[in-house]
C-alpha positions in Angstrom: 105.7 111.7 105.3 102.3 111.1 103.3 99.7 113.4 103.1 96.0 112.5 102.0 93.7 114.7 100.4 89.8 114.5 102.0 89.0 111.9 99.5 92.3 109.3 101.2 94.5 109.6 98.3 98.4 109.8 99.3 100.1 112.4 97.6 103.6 112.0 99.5 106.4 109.7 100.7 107.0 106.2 99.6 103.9 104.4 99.6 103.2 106.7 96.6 106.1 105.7 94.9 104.5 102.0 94.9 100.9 102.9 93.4 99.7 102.4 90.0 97.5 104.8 88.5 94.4 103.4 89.6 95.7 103.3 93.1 96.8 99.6 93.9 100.0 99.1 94.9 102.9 97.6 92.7 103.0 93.6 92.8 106.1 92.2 94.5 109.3 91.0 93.2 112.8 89.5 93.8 115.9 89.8 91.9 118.8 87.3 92.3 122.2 88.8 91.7 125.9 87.6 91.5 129.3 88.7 92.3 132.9 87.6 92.6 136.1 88.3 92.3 139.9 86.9 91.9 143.2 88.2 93.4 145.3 87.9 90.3 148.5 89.6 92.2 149.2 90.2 95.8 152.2 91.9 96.7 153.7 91.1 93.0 154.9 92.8 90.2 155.1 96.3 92.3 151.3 95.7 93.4 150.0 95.7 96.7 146.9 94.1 95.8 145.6 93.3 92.3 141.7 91.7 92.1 139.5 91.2 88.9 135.9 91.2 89.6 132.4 90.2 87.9 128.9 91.5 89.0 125.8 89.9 87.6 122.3 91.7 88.5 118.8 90.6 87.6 120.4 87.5 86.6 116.8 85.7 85.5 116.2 89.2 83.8 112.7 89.6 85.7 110.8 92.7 84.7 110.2 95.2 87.9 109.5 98.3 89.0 110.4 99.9 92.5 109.2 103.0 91.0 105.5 103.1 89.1 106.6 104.4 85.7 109.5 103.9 86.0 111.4 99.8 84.7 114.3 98.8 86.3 116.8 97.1 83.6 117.2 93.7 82.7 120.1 91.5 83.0 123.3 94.1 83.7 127.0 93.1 84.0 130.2 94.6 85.2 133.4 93.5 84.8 136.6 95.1 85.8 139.9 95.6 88.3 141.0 96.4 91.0 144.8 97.7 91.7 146.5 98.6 94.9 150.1 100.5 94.4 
């Protein structure tokens, strides 16, 4: 829900989450991000299922906010595994 004072100005909901503090709204973006993963083991070596994964976001490390005041984070990365018994 927004609410407007008598002089227009949201003071609720999302579209305040996109203004600046001069009132226009944030510019657009687009982030490109990139997973995958491997079955290293399936019903081996007492595993049901054994997976390694990666996950790349903000892989061109664009600067943007979904939030005014608020940066998201560059480029992240997670690595890991995944083990069924």
């Amino acid at each position: 829900m927004i609410i407007e004072d008598i002089a227009g100005n949201p003071s609720g909901g999302t579209r305040t989450n996109s203004l600046t503090e001069d009132g226009r709204t944030l510019a657009g973006y687009m982030t490109v991000n990139l997973s995958g993963s491997y079955t290293i083991a399936q019903k081996k070596w007492g595993f049901s299922d054994w997976k390694a994964f990666a996950i790349i976001k903000n892989l061109f490390n664009d600067p943007y906010q979904e939030k005014y005041g608020f940066p998201e984070p560059g480029i992240t990365f997670r690595l890991g595994s995944k083990a069924s018994f």
